[in-house]
GUKOLTOR-219392 format. One record per residue (C-alpha): residue in three letters; x, y, z. Coordinates in pm, 1 decimal, always signed. Layout:
NODE res        x        y        z
NODE ALA        X        Y        Z
...
END
This chain:
NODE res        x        y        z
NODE UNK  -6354.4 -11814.0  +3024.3
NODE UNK  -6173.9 -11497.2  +2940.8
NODE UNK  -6096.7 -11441.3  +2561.9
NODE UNK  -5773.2 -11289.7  +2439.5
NODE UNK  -5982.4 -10955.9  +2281.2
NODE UNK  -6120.9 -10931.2  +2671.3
NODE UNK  -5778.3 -10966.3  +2779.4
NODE UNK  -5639.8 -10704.6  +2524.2
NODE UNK  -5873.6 -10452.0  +2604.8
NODE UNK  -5829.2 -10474.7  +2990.7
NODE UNK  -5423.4 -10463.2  +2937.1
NODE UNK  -5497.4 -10158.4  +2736.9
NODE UNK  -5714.2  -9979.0  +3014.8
NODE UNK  -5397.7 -10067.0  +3245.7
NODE UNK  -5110.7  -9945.4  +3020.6
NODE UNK  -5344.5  -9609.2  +2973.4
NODE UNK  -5396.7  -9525.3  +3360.0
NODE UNK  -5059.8  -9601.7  +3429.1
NODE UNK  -4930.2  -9439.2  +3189.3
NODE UNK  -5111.4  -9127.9  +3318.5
NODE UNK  -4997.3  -9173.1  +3613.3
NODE UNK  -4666.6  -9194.4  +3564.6
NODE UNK  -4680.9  -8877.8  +3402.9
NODE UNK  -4774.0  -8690.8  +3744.2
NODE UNK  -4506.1  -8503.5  +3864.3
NODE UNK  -4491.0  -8275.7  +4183.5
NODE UNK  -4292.5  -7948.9  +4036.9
NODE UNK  -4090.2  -7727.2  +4265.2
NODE UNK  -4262.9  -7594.3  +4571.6
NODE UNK  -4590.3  -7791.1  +4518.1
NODE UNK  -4717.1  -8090.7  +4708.8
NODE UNK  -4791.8  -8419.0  +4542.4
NODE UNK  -5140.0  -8588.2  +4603.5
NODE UNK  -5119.8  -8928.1  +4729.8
NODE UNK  -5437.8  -9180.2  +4617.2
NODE UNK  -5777.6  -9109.3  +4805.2
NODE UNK  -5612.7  -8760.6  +4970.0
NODE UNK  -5695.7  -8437.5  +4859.5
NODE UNK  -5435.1  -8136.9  +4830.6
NODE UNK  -5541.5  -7805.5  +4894.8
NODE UNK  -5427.8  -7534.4  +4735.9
NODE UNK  -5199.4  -7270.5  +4957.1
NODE UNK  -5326.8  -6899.2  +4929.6
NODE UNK  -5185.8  -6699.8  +4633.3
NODE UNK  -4938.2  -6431.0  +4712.6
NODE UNK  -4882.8  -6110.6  +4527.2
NODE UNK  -4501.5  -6163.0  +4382.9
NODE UNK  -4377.4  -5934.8  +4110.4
NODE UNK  -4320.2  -6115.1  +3789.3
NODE UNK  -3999.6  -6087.2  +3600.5
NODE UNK  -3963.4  -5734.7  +3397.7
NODE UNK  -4218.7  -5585.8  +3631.4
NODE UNK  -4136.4  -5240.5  +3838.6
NODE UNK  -4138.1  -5267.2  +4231.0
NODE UNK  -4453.7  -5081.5  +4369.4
NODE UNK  -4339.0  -4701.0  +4414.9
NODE UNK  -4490.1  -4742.2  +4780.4
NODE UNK  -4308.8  -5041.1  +4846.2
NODE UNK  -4181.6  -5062.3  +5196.1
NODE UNK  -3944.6  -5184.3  +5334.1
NODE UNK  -3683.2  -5216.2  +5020.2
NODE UNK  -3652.9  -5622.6  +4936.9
NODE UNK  -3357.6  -5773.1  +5109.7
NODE UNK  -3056.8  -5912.3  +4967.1
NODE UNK  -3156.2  -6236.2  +4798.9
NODE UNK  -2848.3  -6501.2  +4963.5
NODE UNK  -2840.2  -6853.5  +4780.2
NODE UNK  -3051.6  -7088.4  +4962.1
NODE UNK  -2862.0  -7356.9  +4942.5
NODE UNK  -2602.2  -7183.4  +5163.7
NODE UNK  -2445.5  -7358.5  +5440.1
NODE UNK  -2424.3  -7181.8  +5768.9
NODE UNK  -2069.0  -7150.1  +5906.9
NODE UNK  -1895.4  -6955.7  +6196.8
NODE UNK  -1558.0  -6788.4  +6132.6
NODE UNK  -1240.8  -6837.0  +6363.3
NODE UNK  -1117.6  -6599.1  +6583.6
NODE UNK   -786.3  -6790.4  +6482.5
NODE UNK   -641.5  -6986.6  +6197.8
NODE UNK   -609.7  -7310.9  +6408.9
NODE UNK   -972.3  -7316.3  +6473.6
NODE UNK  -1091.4  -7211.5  +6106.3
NODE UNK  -1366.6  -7410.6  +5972.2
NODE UNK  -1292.9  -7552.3  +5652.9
NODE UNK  -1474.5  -7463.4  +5304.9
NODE UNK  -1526.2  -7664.6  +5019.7
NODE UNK  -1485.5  -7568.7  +4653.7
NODE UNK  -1804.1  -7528.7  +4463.1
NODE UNK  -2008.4  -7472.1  +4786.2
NODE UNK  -2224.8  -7163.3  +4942.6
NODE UNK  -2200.3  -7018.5  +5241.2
NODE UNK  -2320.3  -6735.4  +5481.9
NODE UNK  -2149.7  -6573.4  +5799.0
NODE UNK  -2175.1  -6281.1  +5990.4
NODE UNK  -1951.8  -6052.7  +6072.1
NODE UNK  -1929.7  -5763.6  +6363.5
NODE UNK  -1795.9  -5425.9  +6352.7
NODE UNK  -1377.8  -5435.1  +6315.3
NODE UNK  -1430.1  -5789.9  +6335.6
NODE UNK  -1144.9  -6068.3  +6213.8
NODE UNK  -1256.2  -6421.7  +6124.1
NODE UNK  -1064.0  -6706.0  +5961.7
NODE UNK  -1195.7  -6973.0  +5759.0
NODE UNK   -940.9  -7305.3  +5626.6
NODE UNK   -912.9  -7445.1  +5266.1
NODE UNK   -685.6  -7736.2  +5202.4
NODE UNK   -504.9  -7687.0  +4861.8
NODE UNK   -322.4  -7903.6  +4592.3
NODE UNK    +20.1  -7823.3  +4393.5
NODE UNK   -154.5  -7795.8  +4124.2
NODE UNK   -488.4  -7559.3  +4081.6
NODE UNK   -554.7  -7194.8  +4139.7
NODE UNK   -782.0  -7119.9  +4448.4
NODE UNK  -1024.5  -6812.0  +4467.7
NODE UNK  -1217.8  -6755.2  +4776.6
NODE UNK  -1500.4  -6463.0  +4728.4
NODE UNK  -1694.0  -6265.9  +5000.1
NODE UNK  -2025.8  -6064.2  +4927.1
NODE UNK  -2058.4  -5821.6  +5225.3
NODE UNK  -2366.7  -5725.0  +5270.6
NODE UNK  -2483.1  -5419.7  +5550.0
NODE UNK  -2832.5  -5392.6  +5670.1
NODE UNK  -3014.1  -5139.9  +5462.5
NODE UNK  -3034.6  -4788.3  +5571.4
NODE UNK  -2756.4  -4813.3  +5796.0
NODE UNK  -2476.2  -4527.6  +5811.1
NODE UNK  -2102.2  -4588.5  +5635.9
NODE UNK  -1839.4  -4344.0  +5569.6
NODE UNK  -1595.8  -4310.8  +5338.9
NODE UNK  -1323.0  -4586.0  +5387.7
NODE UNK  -1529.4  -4837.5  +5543.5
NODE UNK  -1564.2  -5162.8  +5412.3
NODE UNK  -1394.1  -5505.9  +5364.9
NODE UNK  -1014.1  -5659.9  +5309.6
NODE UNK  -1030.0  -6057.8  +5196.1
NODE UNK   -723.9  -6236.6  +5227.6
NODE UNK   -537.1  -6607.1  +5187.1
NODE UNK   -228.8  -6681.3  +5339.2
NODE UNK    -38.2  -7002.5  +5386.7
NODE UNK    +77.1  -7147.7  +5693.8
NODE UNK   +400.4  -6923.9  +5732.5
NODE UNK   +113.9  -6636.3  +5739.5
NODE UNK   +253.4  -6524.7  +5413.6
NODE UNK    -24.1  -6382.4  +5201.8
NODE UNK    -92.6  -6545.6  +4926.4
NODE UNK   -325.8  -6301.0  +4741.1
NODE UNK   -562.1  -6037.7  +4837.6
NODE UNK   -840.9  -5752.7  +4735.3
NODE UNK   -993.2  -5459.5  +4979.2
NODE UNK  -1270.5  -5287.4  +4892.2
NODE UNK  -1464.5  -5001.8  +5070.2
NODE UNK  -1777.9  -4743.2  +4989.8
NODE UNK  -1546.7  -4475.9  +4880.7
NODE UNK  -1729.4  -4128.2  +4789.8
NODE UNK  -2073.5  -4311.0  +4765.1
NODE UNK  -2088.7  -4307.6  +5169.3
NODE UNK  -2422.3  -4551.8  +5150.0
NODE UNK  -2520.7  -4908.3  +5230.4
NODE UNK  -2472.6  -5165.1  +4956.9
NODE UNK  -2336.2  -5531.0  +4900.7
NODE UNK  -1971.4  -5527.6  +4856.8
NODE UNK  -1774.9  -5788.4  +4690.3
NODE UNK  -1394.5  -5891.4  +4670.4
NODE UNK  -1170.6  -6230.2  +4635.2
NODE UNK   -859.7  -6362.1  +4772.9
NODE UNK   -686.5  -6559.7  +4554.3
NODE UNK   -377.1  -6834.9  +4550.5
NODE UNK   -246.2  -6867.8  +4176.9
NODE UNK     +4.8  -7173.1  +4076.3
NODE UNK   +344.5  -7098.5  +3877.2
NODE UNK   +266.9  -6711.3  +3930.2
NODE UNK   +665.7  -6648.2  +3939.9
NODE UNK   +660.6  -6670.7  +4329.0
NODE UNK   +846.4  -6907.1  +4525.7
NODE UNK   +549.2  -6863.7  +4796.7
NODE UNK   +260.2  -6995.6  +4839.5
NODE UNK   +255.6  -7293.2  +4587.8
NODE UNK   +265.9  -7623.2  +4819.6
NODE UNK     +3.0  -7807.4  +4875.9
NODE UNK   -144.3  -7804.3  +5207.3
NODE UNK   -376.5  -7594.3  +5432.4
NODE UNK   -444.9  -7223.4  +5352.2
NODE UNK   -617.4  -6985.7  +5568.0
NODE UNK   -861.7  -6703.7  +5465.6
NODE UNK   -903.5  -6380.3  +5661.7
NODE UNK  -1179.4  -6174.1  +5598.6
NODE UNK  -1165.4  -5827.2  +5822.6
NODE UNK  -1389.4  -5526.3  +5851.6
NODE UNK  -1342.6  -5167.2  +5899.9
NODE UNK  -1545.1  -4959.5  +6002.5
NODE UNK  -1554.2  -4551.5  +6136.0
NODE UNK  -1648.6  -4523.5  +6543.1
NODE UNK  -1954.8  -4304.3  +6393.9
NODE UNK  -2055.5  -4608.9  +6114.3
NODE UNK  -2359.5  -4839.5  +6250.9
NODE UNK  -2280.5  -5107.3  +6514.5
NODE UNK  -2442.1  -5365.5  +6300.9
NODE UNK  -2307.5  -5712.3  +6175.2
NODE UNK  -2253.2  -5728.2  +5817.8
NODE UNK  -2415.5  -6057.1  +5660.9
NODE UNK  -2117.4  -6248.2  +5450.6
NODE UNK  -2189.2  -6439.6  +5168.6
NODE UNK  -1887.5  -6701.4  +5159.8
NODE UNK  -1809.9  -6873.5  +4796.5
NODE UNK  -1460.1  -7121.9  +4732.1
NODE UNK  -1384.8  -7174.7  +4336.1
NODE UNK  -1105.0  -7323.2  +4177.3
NODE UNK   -919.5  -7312.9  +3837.9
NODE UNK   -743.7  -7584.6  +3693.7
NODE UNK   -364.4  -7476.4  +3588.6
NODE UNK   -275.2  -7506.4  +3206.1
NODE UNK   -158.4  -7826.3  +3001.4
NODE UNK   +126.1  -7572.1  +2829.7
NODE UNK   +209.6  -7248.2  +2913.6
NODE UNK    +61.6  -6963.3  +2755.7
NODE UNK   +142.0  -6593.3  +2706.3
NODE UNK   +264.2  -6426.0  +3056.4
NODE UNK   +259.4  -6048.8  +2868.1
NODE UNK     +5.2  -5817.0  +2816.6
NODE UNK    -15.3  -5685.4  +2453.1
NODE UNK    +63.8  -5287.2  +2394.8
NODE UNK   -177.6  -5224.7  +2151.6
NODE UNK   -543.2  -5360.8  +2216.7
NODE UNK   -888.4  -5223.5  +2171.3
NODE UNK   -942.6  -4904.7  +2414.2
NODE UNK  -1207.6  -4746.8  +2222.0
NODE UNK  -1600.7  -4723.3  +2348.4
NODE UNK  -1814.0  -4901.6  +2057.5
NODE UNK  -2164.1  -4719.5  +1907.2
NODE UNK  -2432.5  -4779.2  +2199.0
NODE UNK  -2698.9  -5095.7  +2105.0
NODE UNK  -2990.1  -4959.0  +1877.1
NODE UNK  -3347.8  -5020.9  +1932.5
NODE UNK  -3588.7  -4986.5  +2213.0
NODE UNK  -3517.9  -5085.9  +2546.9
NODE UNK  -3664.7  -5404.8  +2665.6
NODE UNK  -3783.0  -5473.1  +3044.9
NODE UNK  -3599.6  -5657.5  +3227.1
NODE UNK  -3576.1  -5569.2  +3657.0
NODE UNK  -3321.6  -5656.3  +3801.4
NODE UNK  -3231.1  -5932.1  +4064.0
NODE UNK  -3158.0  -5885.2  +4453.4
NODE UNK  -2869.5  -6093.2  +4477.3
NODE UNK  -2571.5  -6246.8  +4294.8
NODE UNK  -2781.0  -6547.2  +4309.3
NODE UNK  -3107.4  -6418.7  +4146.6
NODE UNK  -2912.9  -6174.2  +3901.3
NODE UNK  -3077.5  -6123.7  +3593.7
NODE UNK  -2908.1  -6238.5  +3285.3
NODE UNK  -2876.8  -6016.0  +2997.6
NODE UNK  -2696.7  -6023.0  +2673.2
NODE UNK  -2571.8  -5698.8  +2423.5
NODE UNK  -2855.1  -5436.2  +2405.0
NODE UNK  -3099.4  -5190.4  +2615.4
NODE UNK  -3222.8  -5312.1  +2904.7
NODE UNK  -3472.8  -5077.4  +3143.7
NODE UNK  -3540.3  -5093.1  +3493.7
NODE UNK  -3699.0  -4950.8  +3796.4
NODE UNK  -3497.0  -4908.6  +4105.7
NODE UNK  -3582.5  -4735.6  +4407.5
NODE UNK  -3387.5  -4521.6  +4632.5
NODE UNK  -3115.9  -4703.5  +4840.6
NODE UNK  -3185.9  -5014.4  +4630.3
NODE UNK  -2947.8  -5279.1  +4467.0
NODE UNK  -3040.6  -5471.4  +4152.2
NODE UNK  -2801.6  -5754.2  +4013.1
NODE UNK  -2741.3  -5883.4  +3653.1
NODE UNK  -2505.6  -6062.2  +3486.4
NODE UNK  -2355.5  -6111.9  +3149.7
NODE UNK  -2170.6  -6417.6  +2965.8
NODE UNK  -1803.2  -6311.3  +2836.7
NODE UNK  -1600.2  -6500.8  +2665.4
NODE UNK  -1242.0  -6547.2  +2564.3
NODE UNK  -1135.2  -6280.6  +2343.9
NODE UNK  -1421.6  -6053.7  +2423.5
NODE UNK  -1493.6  -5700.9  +2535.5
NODE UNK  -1745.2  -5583.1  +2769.2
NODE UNK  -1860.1  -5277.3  +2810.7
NODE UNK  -2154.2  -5133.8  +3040.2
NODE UNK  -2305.3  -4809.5  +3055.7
NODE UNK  -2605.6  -4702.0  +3319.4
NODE UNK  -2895.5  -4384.3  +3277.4
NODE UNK  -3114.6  -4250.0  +3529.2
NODE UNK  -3419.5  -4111.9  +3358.0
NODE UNK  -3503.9  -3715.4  +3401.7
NODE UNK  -3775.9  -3656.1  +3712.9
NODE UNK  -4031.4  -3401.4  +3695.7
NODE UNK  -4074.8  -3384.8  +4061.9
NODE UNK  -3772.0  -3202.6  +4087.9
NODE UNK  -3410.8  -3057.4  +4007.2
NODE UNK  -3213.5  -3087.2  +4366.3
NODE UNK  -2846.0  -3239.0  +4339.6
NODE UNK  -2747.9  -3542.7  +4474.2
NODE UNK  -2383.7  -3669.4  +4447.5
NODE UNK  -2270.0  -4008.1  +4367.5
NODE UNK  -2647.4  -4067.7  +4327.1
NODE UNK  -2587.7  -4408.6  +4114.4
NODE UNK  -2320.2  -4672.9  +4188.7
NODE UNK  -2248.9  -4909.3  +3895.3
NODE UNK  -1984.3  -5203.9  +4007.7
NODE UNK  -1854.4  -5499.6  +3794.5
NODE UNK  -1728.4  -5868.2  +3928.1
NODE UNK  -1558.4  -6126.0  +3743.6
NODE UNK  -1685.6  -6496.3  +3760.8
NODE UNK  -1499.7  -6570.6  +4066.2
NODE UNK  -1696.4  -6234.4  +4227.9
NODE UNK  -1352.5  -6040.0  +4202.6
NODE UNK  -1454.3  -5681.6  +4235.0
NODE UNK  -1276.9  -5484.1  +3847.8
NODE UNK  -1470.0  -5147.6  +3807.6
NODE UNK  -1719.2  -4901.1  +3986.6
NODE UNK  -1803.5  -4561.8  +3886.6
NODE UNK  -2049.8  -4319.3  +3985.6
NODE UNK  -2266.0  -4074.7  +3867.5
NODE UNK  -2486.5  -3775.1  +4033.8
NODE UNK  -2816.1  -3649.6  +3920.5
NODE UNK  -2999.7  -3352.4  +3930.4
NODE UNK  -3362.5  -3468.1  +3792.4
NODE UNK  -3224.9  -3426.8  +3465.1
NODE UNK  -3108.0  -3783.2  +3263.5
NODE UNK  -2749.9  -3873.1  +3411.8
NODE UNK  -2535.2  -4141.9  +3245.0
NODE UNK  -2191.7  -4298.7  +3350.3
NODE UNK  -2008.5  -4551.2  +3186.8
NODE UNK  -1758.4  -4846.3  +3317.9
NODE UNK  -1422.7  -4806.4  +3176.6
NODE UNK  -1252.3  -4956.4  +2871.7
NODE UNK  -1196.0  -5315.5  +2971.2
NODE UNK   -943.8  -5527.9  +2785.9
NODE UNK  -1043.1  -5896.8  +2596.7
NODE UNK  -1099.7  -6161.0  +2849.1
NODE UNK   -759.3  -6325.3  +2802.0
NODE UNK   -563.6  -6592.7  +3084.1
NODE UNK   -254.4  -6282.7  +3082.8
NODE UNK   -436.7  -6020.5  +3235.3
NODE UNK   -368.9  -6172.9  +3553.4
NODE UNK    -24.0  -6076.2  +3555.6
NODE UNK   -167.0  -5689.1  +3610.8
NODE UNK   -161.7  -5524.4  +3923.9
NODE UNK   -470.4  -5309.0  +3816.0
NODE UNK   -754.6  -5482.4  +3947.6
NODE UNK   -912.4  -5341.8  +3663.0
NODE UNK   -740.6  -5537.2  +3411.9
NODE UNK   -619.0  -5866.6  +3644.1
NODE UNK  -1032.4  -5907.1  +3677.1
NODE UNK  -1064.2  -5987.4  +3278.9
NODE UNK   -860.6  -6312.4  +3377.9
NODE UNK  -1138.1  -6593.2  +3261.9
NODE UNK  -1418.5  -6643.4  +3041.8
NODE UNK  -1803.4  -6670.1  +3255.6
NODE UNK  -2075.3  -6453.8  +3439.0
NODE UNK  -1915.5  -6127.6  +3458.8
NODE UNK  -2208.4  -5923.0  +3743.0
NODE UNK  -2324.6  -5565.7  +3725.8
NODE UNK  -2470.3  -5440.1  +4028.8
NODE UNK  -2661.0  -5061.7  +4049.0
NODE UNK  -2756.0  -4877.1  +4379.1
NODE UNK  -2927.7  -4561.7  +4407.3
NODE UNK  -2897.4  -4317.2  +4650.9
NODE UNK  -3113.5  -4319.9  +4956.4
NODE UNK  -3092.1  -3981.8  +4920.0
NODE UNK  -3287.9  -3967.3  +4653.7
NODE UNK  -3575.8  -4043.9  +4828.8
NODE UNK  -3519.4  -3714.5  +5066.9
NODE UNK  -3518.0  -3496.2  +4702.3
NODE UNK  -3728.6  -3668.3  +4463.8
NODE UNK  -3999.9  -3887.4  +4683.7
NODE UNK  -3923.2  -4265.1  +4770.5
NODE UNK  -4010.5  -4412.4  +4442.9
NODE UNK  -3878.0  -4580.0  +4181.3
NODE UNK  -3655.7  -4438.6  +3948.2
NODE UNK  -3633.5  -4562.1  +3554.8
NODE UNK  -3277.2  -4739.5  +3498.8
NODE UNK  -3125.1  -4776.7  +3177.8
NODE UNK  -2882.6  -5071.1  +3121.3
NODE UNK  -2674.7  -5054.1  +2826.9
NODE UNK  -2456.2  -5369.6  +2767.1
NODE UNK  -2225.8  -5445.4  +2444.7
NODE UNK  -2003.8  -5737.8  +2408.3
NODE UNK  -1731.6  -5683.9  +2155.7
NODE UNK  -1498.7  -5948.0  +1922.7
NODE UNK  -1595.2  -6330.2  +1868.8
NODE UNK  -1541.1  -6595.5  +2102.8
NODE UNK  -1174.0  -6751.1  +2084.6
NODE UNK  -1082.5  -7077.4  +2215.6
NODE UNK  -1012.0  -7074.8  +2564.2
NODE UNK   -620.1  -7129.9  +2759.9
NODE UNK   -633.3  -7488.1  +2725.1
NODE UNK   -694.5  -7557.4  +3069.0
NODE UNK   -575.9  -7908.9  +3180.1
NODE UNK   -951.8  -8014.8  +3352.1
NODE UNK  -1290.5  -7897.4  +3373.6
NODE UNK  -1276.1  -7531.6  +3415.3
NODE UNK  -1562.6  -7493.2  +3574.3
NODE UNK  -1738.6  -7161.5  +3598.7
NODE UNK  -1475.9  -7032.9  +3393.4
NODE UNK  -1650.6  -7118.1  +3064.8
NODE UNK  -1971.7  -6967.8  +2838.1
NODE UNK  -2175.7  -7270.3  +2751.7
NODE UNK  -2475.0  -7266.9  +2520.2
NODE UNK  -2730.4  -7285.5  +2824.5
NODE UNK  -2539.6  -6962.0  +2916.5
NODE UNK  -2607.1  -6821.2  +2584.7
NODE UNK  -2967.0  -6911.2  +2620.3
NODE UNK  -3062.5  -6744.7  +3018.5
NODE UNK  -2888.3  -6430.3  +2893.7
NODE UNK  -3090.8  -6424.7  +2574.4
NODE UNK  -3399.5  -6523.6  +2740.2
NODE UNK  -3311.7  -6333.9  +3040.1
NODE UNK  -3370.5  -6615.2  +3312.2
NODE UNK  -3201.2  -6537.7  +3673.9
NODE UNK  -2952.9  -6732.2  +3811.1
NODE UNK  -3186.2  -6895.0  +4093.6
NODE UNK  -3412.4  -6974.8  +3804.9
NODE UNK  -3143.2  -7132.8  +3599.5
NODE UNK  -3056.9  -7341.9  +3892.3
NODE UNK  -3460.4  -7434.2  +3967.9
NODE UNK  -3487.7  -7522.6  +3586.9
NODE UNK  -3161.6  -7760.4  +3585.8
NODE UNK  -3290.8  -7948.1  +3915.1
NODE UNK  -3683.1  -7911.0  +3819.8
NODE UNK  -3547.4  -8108.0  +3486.5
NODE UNK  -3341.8  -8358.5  +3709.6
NODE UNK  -3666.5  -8407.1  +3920.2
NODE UNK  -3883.5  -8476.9  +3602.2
NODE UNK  -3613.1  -8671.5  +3434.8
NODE UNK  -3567.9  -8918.0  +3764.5
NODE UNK  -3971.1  -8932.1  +3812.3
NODE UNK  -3954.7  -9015.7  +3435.2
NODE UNK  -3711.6  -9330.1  +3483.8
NODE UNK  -3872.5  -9457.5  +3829.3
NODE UNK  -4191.7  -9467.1  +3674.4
NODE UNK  -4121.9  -9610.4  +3339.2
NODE UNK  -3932.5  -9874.5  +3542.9
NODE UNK  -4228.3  -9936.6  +3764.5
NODE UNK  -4466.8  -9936.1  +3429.2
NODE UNK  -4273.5 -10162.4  +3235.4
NODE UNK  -4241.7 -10408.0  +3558.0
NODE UNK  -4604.0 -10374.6  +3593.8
NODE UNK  -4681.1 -10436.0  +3308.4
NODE UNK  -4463.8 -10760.8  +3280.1
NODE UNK  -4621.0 -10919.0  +3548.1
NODE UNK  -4928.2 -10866.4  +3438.2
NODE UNK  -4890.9 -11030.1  +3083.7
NODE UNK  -4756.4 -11313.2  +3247.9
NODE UNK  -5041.8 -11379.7  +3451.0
NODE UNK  -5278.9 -11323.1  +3192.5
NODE UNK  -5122.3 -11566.6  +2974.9
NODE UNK  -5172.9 -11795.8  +3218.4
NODE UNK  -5533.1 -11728.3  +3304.3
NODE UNK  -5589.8 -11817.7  +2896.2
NODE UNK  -5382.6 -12132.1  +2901.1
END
């Protein structure tokens, strides 16, 4: 006959190995052993670990990093065949040479609708000035609601651009403020001489609630214009990201990079209400030689809804070159009323993204290798509280896991694979602490009744 000590001790054997094995958890990317199999390891690759330069040899450059989770559409050749999109979802596209495609969202009365396109051109391919890409949304009159164009300007080189359309609520327009189906066109121009090739489109629908009272609807006269003192202090590593998606999150200070020629790193910076942003970039000197290259570095800025507000440029001449983005205003909800895209950008608090190319001409003058980048980022006036939007606003917030990745300076794709690695763990957590304390239920039952 089994005694209750016997019993105790076997119960405690039980609660020990479960326990341990509810503890197993398969994280991202890895396989999870089942009992009596064996998993074997897959072969280590070489991957560059955050803050770490690019080999100079390198080839070819890495490609634009799209979000994986993007669904695959096609665009319309016409509005009554556009495929419809759906707010807070990814997706990717292609689009040819002068091409026209139309894509359907299906508004309310009552929230403002932004619909963002990252075009992105195979690397090394040949653009002239005024190529590039005009987003649009227009209702089902065909009046347009709201739109942004953007092209490669003097910087005549391949690189991701990015622009919104927009339909805004109560924005003093009789048009455009039913609710119904909208339809956005997305067109492409491009020289005779430019390359043939389809430009990849990265497709992205937010929207922002309207307001529970109305706020101000003027911008102020007098506001903060003036460039603050650069950050102090050494600059820290941290390389940049291939994508909006990846972009590296950074916070006020001095960041370094490496980028090489015809390259484009990402990074992005939490702004909110009330505050100023301003960016600077510096190519370090070369010693391999002093040839000039115009427009050499390309630094462009895009709001939270990837609304294109600033680019400047900058040439070099081996020498250290600097350019800076211009004076922005606050982030404040008026702004929108500008016509300067400039200042209409600084509409809402969020990820506000700096991209940086370089010149693939810099590889035909100084060798194809990387080039030391200089990121300086300052973030002026405390936070105020926001519009008082009447919902969730979304991406149009700074929360304090924000706050964090830009301190810590996480990526976006990484912020994502943290959130869902902790959903994983938290679910595993709750399935197996069911199953344990079930277990373990049953089991004290029976025993009890073995010692009866």
């Amino acid at each position: 006959m089994k005694t209750q000590a016997g019993i105790g001790r076997r119960a405690g054997a039980l609660i020990t190995a479960a326990a341990a094995v509810g503890t197993v958890v398969a994280l991202p990317g890895q396989a999870a052993a089942l009992p009596g199999t064996t998993v074997v390891a897959p072969p280590l690759q070489a991957v560059a670990l955050p803050g770490q330069a690019v080999a100079a040899d390198a080839a070819p450059l890495p490609p634009y990093t799209f979000d994986s989770a993007a669904q695959r559409v096609q665009g319309a050749a016409s509005s009554s065949d556009a495929v419809p999109l759906k707010t807070g979802q990814t997706y990717r596209d292609t689009l040819e040479k002068d091409g026209k495609v139309y894509y359907r969202v299906d508004l309310d009365d009552k929230r403002n609708a932004y619909v963002s396109v990252i075009a992105v051109p195979k690397n090394g391919g040949k653009v002239e000035y005024g190529d590039g890409v005009k987003i649009s949304m227009q209702d089902g009159s065909g009046t347009e609601c709201g739109y942004q164009q953007v092209n490669f300007s003097s910087a005549e080189y391949t690189r991701p651009l990015a622009a919104y359309a927009r339909r805004i609520v109560g924005a003093g327009s009789s048009s455009c403020q039913r609710a119904g189906a909208y339809y956005v066109l997305v067109e492409r121009e491009s020289k005779a001489t430019s390359s043939q090739d389809d430009w990849d489109l990265e497709i992205r629908y937010a929207s922002e609630p309207g307001l529970k009272k109305a706020g101000p609807t003027e911008l102020p006269e007098v506001w903060a214009s003036g460039t603050p003192a650069p950050p102090t202090g050494e600059p820290a590593k941290r390389q940049g990201g291939s994508g909006i998606h990846d972009a590296t999150s950074l916070t006020q200070g001095e960041w370094r990079s490496d980028i090489r020629p015809g390259q484009t790193l990402f990074y992005r910076v939490p702004v909110d209400w009330g505050q100023q942003l301003f960016a600077s970039a510096e190519l370090g000197s070369s010693a391999s030689g002093d040839e000039y290259v115009g427009n050499a570095l390309v630094l462009s800025l895009e709001n939270p809804a990837l609304g294109h507000v600033d680019e400047k440029t900058a040439s070099y001449d081996g020498k250290p070159s600097t350019l800076e983005l211009d004076a922005l205003r606050p982030v404040a909800h008026e702004n929108r009323t500008s016509y300067q895209d400039a200042t209409s950008g600084m509409r809402f608090a969020g990820w506000y993204y700096l991209a940086a190319t370089l010149s693939p001409e810099i590889a035909a003058e100084y060798g194809d290798k990387a080039v030391p980048l200089t990121l300086r980022v300052s973030v002026r006036g405390s936070a105020k509280p926001g519009p008082g939007y009447d919902g969730d606003p979304g991406p149009f917030k700074v929360t304090p896991d924000d706050k964090e990745a830009a301190a810590n300076g996480a990526s976006g794709a990484r912020a994502a694979e943290r959130n869902g690695s902790m959903e994983v763990v938290a679910m595993a957590g709750i399935g197996s602490g069911t199953a344990l304390l079930l277990g373990l239920g049953a089991w004290t039952l029976v025993a009890r009744r073995r010692a009866a």
